[in-house]
C-alpha positions in Angstrom: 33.5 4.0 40.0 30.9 6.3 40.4 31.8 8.3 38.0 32.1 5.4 35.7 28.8 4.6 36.1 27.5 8.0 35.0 29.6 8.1 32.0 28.1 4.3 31.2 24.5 5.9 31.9 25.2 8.9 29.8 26.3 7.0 26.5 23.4 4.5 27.2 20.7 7.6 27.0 22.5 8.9 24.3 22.3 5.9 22.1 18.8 4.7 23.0 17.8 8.9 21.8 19.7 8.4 18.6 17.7 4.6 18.0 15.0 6.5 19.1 12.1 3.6 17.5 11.8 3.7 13.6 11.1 6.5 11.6 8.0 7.5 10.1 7.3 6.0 6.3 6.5 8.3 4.0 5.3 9.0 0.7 8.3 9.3 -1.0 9.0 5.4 0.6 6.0 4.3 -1.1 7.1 5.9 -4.5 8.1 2.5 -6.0 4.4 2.1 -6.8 4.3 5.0 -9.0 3.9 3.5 -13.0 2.0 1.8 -15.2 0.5 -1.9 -14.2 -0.8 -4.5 -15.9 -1.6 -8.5 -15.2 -3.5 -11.2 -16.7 -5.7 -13.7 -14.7 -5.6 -17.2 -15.6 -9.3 -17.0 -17.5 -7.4 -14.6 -19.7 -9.2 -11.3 -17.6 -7.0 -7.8 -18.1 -6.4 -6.0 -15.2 -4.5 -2.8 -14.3 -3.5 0.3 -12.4 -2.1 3.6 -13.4 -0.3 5.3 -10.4 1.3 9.1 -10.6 2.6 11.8 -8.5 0.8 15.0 -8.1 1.7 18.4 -7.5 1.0 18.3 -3.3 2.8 14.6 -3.5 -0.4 12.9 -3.2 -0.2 9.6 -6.0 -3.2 9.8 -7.6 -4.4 6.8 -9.5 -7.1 4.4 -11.4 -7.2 0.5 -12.1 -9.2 -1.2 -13.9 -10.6 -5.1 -14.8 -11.2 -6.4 -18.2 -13.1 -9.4 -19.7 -10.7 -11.7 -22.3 -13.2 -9.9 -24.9 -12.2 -6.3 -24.1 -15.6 -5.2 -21.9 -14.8 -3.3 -18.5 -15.7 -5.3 -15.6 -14.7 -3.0 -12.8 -13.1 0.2 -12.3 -11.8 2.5 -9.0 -9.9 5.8 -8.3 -7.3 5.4 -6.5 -5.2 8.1 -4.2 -2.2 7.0 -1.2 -2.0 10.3 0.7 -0.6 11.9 3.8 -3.4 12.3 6.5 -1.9 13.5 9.5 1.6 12.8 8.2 0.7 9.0 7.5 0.0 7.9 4.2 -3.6 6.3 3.5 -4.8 4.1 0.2 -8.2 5.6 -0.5 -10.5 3.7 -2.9 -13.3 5.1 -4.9 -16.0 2.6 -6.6 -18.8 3.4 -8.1 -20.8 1.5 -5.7 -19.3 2.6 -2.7 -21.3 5.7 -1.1 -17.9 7.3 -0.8 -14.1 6.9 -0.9 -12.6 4.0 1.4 -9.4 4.7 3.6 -6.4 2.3 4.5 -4.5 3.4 6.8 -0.1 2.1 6.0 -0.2 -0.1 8.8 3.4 -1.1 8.3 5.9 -0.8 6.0 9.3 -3.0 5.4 11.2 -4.2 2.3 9.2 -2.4 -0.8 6.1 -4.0 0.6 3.4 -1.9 2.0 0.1 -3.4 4.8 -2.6 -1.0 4.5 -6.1 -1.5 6.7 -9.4 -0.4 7.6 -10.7 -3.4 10.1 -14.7 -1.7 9.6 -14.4 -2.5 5.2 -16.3 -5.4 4.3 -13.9 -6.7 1.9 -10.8 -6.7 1.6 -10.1 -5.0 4.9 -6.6 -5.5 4.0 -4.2 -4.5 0.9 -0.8 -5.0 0.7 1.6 -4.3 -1.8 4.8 -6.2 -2.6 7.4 -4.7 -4.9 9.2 -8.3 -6.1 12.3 -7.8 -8.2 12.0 -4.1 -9.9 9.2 -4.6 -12.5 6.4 -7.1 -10.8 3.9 -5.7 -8.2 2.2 -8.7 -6.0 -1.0 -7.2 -4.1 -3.1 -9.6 -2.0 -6.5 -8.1 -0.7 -7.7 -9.4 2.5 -10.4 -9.9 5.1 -13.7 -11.6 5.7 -16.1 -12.4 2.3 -18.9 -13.7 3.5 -17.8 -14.8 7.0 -14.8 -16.7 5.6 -11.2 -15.4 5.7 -10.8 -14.3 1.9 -7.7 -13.5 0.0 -7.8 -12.3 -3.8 -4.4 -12.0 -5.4 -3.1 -10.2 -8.3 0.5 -9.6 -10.0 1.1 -7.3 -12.3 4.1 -6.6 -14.7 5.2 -2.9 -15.2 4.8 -1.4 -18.1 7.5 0.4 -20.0 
């Protein structure tokens, strides 16, 4: 019996290292993201982002919001890199004093939760890959002391 028991123990420790908790995501687990987007909001405004891969791995990218007339309403620089091995969305805008970091908070199913809690708004992004050529991103956080949430789909461009 007692040497049962070990054997049962032994297997038990051996499985439980094996599960040992979920593996790190990384960038190449993000790299469904990588393309050319583009979406249309119901008052007919353009928006987009450009996402590629660069030589350390890094995707670097831009987006971009245009009125139904063609003038540029908004545009960022965009980056996901690793920091310490976990993959950040950095945001640069013109009236930011610097770039913004979102740190993946989780990762599951082609969608991707990034978040920096101290951002005004959104203090969260997350990106949804639904079916192989539409990209659903939701930003979220507070906007003036309300819960906010600004949504966008774009289509993938060929």
């Amino acid at each position: 019996m007692n040497r049962l028991l070990k054997s049962t123990i032994a297997c038990m420790v051996c499985l439980l290292c094996a599960c040992g908790g979920e593996e790190k995501p990384t960038m190449d687990d993000l790299s469904w993201m990588i393309g050319s987007w583009q979406g249309i909001s119901p008052d007919g405004q353009k928006f987009c982002e450009q996402w590629e891969k660069d030589a350390t791995g890094a995707f670097i990218g831009k987006g971009c919001a245009l009125s139904a007339q063609g003038d540029t309403l908004f545009k960022e620089v965009l980056k996901v890199e690793a920091i310490e091995g976990t993959p950040f969305y950095v945001a640069t805008l013109p009236e930011n004093p610097g770039p913004v970091h979102f740190k993946l908070k989780s990762l599951k199913n082609k969608s991707a939760h990034f978040e920096n809690m101290k951002h005004d708004f959104p203090q969260q992004i997350i990106y949804t890959l639904e079916k192989d050529k539409v990209i659903h991103v939701e930003l979220r956080g507070l906007r003036d002391g309300k819960n906010a949430i600004q949504e966008l789909v774009f289509q993938k461009m060929d």
